[in-house]
C-alpha positions as CSV (number, residue, x, y, z in Angstrom):
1,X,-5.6,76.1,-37.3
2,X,-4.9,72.5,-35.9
3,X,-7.9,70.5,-37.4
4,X,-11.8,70.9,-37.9
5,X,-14.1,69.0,-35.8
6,X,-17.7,68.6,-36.4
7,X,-20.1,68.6,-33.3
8,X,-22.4,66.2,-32.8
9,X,-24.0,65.7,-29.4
10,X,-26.8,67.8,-28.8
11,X,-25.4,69.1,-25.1
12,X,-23.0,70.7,-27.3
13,X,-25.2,72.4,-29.1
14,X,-27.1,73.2,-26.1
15,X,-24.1,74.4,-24.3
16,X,-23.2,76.7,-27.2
17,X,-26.6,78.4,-27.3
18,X,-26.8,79.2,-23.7
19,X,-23.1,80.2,-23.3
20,X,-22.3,82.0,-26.3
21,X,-22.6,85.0,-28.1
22,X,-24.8,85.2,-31.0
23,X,-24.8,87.0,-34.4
24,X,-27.4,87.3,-37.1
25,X,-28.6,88.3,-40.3
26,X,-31.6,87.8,-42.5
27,X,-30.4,84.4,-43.9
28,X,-27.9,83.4,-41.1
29,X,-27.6,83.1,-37.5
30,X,-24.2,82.3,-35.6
31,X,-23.6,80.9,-32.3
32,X,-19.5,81.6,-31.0
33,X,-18.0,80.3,-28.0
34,X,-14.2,79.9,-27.1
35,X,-13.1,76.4,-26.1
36,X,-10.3,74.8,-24.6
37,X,-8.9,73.2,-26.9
38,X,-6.4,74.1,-29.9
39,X,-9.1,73.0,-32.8
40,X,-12.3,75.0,-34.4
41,X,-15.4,73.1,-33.9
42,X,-17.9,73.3,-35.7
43,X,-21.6,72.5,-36.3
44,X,-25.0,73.3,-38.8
45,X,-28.3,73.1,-37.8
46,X,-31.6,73.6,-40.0
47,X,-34.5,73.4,-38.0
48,X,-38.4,72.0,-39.5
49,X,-39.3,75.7,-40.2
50,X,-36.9,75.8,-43.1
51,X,-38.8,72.9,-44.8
52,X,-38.9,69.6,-45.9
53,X,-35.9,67.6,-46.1
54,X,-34.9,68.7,-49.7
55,X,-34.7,72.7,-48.3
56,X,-33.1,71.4,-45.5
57,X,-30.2,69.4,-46.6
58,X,-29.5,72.6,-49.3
59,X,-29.5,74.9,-46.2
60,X,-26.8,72.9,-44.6
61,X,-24.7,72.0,-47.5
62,X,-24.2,75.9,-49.0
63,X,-23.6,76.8,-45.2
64,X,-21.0,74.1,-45.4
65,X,-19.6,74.8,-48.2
66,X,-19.4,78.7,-47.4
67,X,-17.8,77.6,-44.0
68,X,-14.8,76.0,-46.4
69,X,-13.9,78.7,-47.7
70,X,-13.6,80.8,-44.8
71,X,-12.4,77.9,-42.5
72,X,-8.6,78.7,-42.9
73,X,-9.0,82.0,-41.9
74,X,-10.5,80.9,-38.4
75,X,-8.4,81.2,-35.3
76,X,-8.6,78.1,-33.4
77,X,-9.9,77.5,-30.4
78,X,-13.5,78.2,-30.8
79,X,-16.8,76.7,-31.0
80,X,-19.2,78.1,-33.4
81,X,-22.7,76.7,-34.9
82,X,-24.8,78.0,-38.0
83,X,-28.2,78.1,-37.9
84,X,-30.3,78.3,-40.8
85,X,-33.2,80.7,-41.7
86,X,-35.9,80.3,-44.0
87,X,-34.8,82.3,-46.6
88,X,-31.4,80.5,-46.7
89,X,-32.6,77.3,-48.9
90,X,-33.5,80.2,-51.7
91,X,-30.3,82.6,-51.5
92,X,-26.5,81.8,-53.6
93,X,-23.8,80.4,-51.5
94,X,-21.9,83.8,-52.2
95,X,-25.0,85.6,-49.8
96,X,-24.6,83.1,-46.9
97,X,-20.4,83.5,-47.3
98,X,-20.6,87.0,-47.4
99,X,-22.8,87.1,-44.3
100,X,-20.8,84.5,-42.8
101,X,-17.8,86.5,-42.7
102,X,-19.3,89.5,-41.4
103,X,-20.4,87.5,-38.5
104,X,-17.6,86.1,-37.5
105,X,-15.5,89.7,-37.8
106,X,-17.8,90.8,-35.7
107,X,-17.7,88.3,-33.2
108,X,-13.8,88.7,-33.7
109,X,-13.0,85.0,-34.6
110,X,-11.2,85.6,-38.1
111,X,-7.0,86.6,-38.9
């Protein structure tokens, strides 16, 4: 894997969400599309229904830290974005990872 970009323009996100393919569980949803380029890009969303802020900035930050871990197993050259659920603020990082992983072998992404 070449480097880790974060995305940041909502078109991007838009453009994932109409043009990929989507996987989800109960506490995760994820969003994969391949891109041209030689990096993995990458973004988090957590929408209002999640909660206040508080809820929402843990939903992104054991998403992200759950992405780490699994990040170097990535093959480049895809988009992907997480999307929180409402039960995410309440489950253990080790829940979203392990549901993170099955995603993406699913959607054929990891070595």
């Amino acid at each position: 894997m070449k480097e880790l970009v974060t995305l940041k323009e909502n078109r991007d996100f838009r453009r994932i969400y109409a043009r990929g393919s989507s996987y989800a569980s109960g506490v995760l949803v994820t969003y994969v599309m391949k891109n041209r380029s030689q990096n993995v890009r990458f973004g988090i969303t957590a929408g209002k229904k999640i909660g206040k802020a508080v809820l929402r900035n843990r939903s992104r930050r054991i998403i992200r830290e759950a992405f780490r871990e699994v990040a170097p197993r990535i093959r480049p050259g895809y988009d992907l974005v997480f999307v929180a659920r409402t039960r995410t603020p309440f489950v253990k990082s080790y829940e979203i990872l392990r549901s993170m992983k099955k995603e993406l072998k699913e959607a054929g992404v990891l070595q």
